[in-house]
C-alpha positions as CSV (number, residue, x, y, z in Angstrom):
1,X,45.9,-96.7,-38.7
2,X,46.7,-94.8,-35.6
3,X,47.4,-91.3,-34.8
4,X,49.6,-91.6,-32.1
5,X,49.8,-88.2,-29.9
6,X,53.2,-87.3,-27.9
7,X,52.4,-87.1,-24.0
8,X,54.1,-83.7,-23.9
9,X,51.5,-82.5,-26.4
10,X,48.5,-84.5,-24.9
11,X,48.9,-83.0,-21.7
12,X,49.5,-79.0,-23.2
13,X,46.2,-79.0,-25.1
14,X,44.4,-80.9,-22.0
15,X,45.6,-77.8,-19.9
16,X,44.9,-75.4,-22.6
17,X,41.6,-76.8,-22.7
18,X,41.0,-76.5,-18.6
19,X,42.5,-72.6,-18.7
20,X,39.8,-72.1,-21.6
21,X,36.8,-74.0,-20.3
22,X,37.7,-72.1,-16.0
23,X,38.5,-68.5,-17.9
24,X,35.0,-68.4,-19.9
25,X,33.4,-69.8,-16.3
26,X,35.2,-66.8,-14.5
27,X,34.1,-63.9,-17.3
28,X,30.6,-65.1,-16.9
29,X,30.1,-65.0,-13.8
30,X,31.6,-61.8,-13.4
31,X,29.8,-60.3,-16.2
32,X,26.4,-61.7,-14.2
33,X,27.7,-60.1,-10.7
34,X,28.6,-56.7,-12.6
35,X,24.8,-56.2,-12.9
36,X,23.7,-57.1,-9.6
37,X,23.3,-54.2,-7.4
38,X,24.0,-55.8,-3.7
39,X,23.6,-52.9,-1.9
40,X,21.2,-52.5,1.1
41,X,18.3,-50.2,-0.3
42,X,15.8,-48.2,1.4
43,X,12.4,-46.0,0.3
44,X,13.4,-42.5,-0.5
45,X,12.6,-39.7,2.1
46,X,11.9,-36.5,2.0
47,X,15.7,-35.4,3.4
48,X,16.9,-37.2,0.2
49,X,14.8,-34.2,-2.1
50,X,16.9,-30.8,-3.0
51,X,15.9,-28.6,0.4
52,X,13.6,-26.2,-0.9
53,X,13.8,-22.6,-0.2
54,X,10.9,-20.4,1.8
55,X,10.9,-18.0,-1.2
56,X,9.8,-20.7,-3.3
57,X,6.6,-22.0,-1.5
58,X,3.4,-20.9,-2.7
59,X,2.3,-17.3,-1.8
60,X,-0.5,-15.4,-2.7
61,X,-2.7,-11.7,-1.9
62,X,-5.7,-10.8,-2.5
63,X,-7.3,-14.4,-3.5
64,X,-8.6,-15.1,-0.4
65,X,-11.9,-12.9,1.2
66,X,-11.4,-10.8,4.5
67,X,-13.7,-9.9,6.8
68,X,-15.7,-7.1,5.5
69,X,-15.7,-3.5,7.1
70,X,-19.1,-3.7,9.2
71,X,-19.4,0.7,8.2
72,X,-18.2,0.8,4.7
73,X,-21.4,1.2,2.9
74,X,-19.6,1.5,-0.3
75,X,-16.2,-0.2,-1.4
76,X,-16.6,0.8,-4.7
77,X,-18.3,3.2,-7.1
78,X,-19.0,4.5,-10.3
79,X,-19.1,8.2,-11.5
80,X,-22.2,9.2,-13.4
81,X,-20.7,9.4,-16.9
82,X,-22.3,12.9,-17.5
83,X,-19.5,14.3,-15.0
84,X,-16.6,12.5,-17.3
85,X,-15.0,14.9,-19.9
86,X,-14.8,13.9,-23.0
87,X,-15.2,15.7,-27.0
88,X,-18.7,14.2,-26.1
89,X,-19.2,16.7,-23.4
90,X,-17.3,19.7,-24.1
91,X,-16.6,22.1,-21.5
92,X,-17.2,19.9,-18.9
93,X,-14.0,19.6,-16.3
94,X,-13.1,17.5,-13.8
95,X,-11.4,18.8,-10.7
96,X,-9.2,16.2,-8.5
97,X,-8.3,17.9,-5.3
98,X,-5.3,16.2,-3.2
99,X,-6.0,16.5,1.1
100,X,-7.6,19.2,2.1
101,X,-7.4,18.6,6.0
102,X,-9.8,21.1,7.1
103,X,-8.5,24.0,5.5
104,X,-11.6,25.7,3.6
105,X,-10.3,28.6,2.9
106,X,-7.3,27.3,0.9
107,X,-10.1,25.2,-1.0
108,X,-12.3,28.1,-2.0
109,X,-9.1,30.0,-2.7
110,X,-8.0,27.2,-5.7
111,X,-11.7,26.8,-6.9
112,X,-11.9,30.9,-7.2
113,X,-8.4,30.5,-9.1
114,X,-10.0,27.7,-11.3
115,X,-12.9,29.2,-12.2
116,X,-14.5,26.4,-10.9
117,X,-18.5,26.7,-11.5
118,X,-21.2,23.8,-11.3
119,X,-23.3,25.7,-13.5
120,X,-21.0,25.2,-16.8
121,X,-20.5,21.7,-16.1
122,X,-17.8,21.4,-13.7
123,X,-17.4,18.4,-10.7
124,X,-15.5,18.4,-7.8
125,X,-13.8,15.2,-6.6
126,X,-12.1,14.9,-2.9
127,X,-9.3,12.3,-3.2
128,X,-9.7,11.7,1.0
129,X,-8.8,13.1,4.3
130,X,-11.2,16.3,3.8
131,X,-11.1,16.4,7.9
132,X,-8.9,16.8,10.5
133,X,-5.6,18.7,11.7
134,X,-7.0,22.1,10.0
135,X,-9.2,24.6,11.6
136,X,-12.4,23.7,9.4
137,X,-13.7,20.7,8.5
138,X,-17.0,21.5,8.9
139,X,-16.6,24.0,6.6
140,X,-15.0,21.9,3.9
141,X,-17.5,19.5,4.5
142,X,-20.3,21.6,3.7
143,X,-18.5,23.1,0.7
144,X,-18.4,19.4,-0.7
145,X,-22.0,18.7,-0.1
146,X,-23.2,22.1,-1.3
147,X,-21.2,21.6,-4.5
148,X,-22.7,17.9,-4.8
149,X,-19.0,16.7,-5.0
150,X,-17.8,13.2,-5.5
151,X,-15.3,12.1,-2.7
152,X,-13.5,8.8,-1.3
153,X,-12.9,8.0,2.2
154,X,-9.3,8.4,3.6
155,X,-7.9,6.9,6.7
156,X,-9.5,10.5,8.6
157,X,-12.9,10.2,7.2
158,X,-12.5,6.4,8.8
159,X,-11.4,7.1,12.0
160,X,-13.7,9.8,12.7
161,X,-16.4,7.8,12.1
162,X,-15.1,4.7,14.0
163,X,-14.3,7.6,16.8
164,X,-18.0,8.6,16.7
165,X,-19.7,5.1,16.3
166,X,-17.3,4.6,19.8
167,X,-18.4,7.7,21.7
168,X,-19.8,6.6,24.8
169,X,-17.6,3.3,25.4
170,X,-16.3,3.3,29.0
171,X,-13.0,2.0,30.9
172,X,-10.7,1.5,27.5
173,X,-7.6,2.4,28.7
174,X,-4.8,4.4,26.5
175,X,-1.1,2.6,27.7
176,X,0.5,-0.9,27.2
177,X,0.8,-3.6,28.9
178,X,3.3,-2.0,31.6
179,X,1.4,1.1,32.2
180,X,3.2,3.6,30.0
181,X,1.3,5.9,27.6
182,X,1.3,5.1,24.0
183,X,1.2,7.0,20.5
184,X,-1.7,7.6,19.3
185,X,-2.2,7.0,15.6
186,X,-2.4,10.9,14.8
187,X,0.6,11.2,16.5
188,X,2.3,8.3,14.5
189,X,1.0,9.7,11.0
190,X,2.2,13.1,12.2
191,X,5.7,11.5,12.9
192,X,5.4,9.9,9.4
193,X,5.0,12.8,7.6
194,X,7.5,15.2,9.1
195,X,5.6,17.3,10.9
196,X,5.4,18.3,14.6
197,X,2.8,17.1,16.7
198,X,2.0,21.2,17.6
199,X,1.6,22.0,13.8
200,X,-1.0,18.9,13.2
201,X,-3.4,19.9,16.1
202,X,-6.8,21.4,14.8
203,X,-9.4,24.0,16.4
204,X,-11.8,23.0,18.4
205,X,-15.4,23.2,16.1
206,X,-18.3,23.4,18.7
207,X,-21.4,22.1,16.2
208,X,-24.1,25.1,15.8
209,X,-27.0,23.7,13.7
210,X,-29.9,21.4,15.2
211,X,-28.9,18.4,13.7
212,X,-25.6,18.3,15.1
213,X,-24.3,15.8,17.1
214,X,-26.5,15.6,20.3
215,X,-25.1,16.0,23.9
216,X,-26.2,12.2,24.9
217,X,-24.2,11.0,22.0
218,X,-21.4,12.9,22.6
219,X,-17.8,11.4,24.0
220,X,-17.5,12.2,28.0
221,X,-14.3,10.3,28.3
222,X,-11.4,11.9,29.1
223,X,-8.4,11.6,26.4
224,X,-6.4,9.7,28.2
225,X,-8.5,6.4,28.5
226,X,-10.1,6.6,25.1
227,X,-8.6,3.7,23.2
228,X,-5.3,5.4,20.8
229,X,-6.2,8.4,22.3
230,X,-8.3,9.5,19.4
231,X,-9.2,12.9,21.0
232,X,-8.9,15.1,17.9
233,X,-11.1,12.5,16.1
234,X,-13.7,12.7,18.6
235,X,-13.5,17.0,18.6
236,X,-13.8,16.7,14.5
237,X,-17.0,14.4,14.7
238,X,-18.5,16.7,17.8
239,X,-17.9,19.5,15.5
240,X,-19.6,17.7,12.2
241,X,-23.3,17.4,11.9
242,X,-25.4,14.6,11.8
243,X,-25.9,15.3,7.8
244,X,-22.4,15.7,7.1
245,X,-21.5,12.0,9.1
246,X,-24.1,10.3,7.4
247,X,-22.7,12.0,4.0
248,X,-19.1,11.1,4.9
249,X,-20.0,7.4,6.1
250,X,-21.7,7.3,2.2
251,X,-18.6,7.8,0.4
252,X,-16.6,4.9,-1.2
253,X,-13.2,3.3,-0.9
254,X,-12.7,3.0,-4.7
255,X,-14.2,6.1,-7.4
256,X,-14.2,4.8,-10.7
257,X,-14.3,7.7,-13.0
258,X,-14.5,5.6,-16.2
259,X,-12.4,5.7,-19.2
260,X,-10.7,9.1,-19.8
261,X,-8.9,10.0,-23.3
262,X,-4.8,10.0,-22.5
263,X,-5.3,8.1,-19.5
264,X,-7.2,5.0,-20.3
265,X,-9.6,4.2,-17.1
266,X,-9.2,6.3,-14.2
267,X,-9.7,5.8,-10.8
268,X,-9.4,7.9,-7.5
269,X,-8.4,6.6,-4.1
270,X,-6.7,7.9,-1.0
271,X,-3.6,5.8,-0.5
272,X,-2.7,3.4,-3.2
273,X,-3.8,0.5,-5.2
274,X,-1.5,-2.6,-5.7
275,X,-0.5,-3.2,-8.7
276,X,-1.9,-6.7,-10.4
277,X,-5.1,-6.7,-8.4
278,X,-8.5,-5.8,-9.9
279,X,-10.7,-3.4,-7.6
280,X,-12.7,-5.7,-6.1
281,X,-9.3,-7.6,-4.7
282,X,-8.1,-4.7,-3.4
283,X,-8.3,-4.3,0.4
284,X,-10.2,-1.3,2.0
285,X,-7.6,-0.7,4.6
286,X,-4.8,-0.7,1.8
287,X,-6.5,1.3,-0.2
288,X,-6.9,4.1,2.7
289,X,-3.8,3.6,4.4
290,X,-0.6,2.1,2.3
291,X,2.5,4.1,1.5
292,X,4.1,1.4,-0.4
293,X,4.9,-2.2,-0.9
294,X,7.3,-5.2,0.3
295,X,7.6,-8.2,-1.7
296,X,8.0,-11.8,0.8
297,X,9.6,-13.2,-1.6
298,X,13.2,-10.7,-1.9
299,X,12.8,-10.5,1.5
300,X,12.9,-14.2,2.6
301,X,16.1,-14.6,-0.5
302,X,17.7,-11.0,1.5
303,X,17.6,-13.3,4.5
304,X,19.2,-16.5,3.4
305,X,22.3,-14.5,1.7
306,X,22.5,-13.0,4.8
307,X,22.5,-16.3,6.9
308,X,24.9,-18.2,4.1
309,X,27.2,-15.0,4.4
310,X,27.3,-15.4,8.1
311,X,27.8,-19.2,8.1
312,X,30.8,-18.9,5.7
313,X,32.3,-16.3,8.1
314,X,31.6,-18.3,11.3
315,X,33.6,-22.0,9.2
316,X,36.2,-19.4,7.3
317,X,37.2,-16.7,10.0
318,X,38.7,-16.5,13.1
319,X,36.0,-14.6,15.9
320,X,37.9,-11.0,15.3
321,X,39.3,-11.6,12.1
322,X,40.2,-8.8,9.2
323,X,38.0,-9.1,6.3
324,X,35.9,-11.7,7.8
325,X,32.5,-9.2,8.4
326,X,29.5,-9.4,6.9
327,X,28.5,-6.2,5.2
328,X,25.3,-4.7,3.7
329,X,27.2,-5.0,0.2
330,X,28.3,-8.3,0.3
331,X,24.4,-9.5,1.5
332,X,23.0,-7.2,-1.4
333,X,25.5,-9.0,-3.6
334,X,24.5,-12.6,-2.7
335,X,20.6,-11.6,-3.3
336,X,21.0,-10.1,-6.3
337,X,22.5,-13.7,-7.2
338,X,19.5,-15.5,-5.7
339,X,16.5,-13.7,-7.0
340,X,14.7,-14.7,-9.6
341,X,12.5,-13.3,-12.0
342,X,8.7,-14.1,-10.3
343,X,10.1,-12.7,-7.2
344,X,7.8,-9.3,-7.3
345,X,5.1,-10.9,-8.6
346,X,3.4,-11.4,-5.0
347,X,3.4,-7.3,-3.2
348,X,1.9,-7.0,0.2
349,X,1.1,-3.5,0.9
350,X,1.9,-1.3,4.3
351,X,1.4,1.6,5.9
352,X,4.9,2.3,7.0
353,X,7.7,3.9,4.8
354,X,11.0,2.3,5.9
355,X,12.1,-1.0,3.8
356,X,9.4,-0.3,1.7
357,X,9.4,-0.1,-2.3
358,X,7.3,2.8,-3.6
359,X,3.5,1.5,-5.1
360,X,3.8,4.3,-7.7
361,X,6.6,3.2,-8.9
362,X,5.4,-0.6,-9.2
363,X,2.0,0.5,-11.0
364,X,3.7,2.6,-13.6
365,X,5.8,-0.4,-14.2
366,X,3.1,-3.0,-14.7
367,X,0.9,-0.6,-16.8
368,X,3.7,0.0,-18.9
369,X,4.2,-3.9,-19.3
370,X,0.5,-5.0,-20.2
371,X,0.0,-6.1,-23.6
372,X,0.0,-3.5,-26.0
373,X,-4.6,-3.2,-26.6
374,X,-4.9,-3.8,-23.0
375,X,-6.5,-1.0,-20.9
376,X,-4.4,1.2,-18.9
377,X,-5.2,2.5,-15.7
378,X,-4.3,5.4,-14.1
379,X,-4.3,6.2,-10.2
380,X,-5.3,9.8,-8.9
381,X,-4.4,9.8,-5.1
382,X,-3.2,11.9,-1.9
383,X,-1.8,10.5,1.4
384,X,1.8,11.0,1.3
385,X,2.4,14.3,2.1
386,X,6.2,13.6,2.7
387,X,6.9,12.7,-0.8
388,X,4.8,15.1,-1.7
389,X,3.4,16.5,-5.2
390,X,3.8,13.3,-7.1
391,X,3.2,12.8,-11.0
392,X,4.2,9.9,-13.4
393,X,2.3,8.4,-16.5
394,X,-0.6,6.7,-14.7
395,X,-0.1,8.1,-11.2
396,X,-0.7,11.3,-9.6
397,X,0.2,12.1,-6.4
398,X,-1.7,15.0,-5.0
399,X,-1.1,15.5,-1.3
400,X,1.4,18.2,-1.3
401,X,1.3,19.0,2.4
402,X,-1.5,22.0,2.5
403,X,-2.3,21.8,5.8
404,X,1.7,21.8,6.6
405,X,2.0,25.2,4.9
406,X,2.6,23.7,1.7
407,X,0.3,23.8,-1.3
408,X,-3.6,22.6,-2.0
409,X,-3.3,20.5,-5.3
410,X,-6.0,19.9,-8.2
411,X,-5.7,17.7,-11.0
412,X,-7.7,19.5,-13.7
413,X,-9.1,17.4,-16.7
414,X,-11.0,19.6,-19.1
415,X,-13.0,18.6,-22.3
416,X,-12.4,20.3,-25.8
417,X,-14.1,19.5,-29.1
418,X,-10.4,18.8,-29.7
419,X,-9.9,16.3,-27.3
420,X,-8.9,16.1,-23.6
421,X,-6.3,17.7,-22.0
422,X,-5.0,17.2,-17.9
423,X,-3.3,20.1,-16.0
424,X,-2.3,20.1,-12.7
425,X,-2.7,23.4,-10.4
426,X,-2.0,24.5,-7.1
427,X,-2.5,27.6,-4.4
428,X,-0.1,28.4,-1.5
429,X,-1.7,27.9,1.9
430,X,-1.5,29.3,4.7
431,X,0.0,26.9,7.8
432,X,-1.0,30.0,10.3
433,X,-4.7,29.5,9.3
434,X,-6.0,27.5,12.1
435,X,-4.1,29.5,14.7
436,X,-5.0,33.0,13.3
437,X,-8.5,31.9,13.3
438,X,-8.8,31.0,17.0
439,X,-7.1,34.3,17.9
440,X,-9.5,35.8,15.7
441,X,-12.4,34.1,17.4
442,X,-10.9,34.8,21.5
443,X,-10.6,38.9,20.2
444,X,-14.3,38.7,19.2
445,X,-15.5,37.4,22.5
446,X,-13.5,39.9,24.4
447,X,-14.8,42.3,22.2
448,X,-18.4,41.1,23.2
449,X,-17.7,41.0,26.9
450,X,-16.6,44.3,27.0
């Protein structure tokens, strides 16, 4: 039998069955064209990376060599350990002295207040800049040699020696490119350290021995075309003898003194050390020159907060515009927002002072961080007579402007059966020395004459 199927009905399922069989063709597809990506692609480039910042590329001091110094017999040495107090060697003292600068009779004055004597088992140690600006440094010179002192050299031990190694170039003139006279680098350090360019100028020392400096090898050049103009470098070396040059060109950068109780390892140098270095990465010129650090890094962040700041003004404000200027705040704000935490790791040292951070500061800070059984080490050092008598946990400043008519420091570490103890004294000098003793000197001759 049969089924017979109404037409009406025949044709509803028929279309049913088309709407079914054209709406699974249309999901399909589209489901297939969904994960198609028909976009026009291209190879990645390097504008397509997050723009990186300056502060953030590699940086690094003291990993590479420099060119050596072609006079520096010595970068660094070693005290004999016999001179090191310790319960060991009772009785025995050290004696740091900050910059003497030719004033000898300021040095024997503290050494007579010390007690000093080499016969009991005390040692002198010179922290640099012996010479120069004060009346005698001949005199303090032979003190030092007589005493069989320890020293390092200082940025006036170098340039009198650079100045005497020079005597007898010819036709170096002393002004820039345009013809006007420069500063010489006394007169720059003078500047520096507050003082007047009158107070820093030292007697004349005419040598007396035999084995001073001889005529031939003496300077004949007038000051004005001696390159910097190192005139009062040239008198000092005409006034030292041929003994006390070859004993100053001896003398190291770096004294390492050794491992002192309370201080952990000491070490004595002119300027400054920077902190995160080991001795033998620090630089020679540093190390006799510096007055403090910058860090690259802060400084390239200190300049894009500065350049963002002044972009946003320039797309935000009218030219004129309250509220719209750029202030030393604001930029201080926006770096303190960029920096990050490695951004002192890298320190390049300088000689000048302004925009730059204090090295003492920065060494305390990283000996105070190293892992607790790590070796300490502590920094005795002269220099900066501005800032003047200077002492933290592991450095000590020393320089407190004698020849200025400050005070001569000494940083006294003295040995007991009980352990060791570290003082630091000081005597008054006298910043009328120099000129007292050339008047002194004119009445004798007078005296003579007549």
């Amino acid at each position: 039998m049969t089924l017979q199927v109404p037409a009406r009905l025949h044709r509803g399922i028929v279309c049913a069955a088309a709407l079914f069989f054209l709406t699974t063709i249309f999901l399909a597809a589209t489901r297939i064209a969904s994960s198609v990506d028909f976009s026009i692609r291209r190879r990645p480039s390097a504008q397509d990376a997050p723009r990186r910042s300056p502060a953030d590329a590699p940086m690094s001091y003291g990993s590479t060599a420099r060119p050596g110094f072609t006079d520096l017999a010595v970068h660094i040495a070693s005290l004999p350990g016999h001179h090191v107090p310790s319960r060991a060697n009772p009785r025995h003292r050290l004696v740091i002295v900050g910059d003497v600068h030719g004033m000898r009779a300021s040095l024997d004055r503290l050494l007579e207040e010390l007690r000093f004597d080499t016969a009991k088992g005390d040692h002198l140690v010179l922290a640099g800049d012996m010479i120069n600006k004060g009346p005698d440094s001949r005199g303090v010179v032979d003190l030092a040699m007589q005493l069989g002192a320890s020293a390092v050299r200082g940025n006036h031990e170098d340039r009198v020696l650079l100045a005497h190694r020079s005597m007898g170039m010819k036709h170096v003139a002393d002004e820039d490119a345009h013809g006007n006279p420069v500063a010489t680098r006394e007169e720059e350090e003078t500047k520096a350290e507050g003082q007047t360019t009158e107070d820093a100028k030292p007697e004349a020392q005419p040598a007396s021995d035999n084995d001073a400096v001889s005529e031939p090898e003496q300077d004949d050049l007038e000051p004005a075309i001696f390159p910097h103009g190192d005139s009062r470098e040239r008198a000092t070396a005409r006034a030292l003898s041929r003994k006390h040059l070859d004993w100053l060109s001896t003398l190291p950068v770096i004294l390492d003194v050794g491992t002192v109780e309370n201080l952990g390892n000491l070490v004595v140098v002119h300027a400054g050390l920077v902190p995160g270095l080991s001795l033998k990465q620090q630089d020679p010129w540093a190390v006799m020159n510096m007055r403090g650090l910058v860090y690259p890094r802060e400084e390239l962040r200190r300049e894009e907060a500065k350049k963002v700041l002044e972009e946003y003004r320039k797309t935000h404000y009218a030219a004129g515009a309250a509220g719209g200027a750029v202030t030393e705040s604001m930029i201080e704000r926006e770096h303190e927002r960029r920096r990050k935490p490695d951004d002192r790791k890298i320190a390049i040292p300088t000689d000048r002072r302004d925009g730059a951070s204090s090295w003492p500061k920065a060494w305390n800070a990283h000996q105070k961080a190293l892992p607790e059984g790590e070796p300490r080490t502590a920094v005795a050092y002269g220099h900066d007579s501005k800032k003047g008598l200077n002492i933290n946990t592991y450095t000590f400043g020393l320089d407190s402007g004698c020849v200025n008519g400050g005070e001569l420091t000494a940083l006294v570490i003295e040995a007991t059966p009980e352990g060791v103890t570290h003082v630091v004294k000081s005597v008054k000098c006298d910043k009328d020395q120099g000129k007292k003793a050339k008047k002194h000197k004119k009445s004798k001759k007078h005296e003579a004459r007549s």
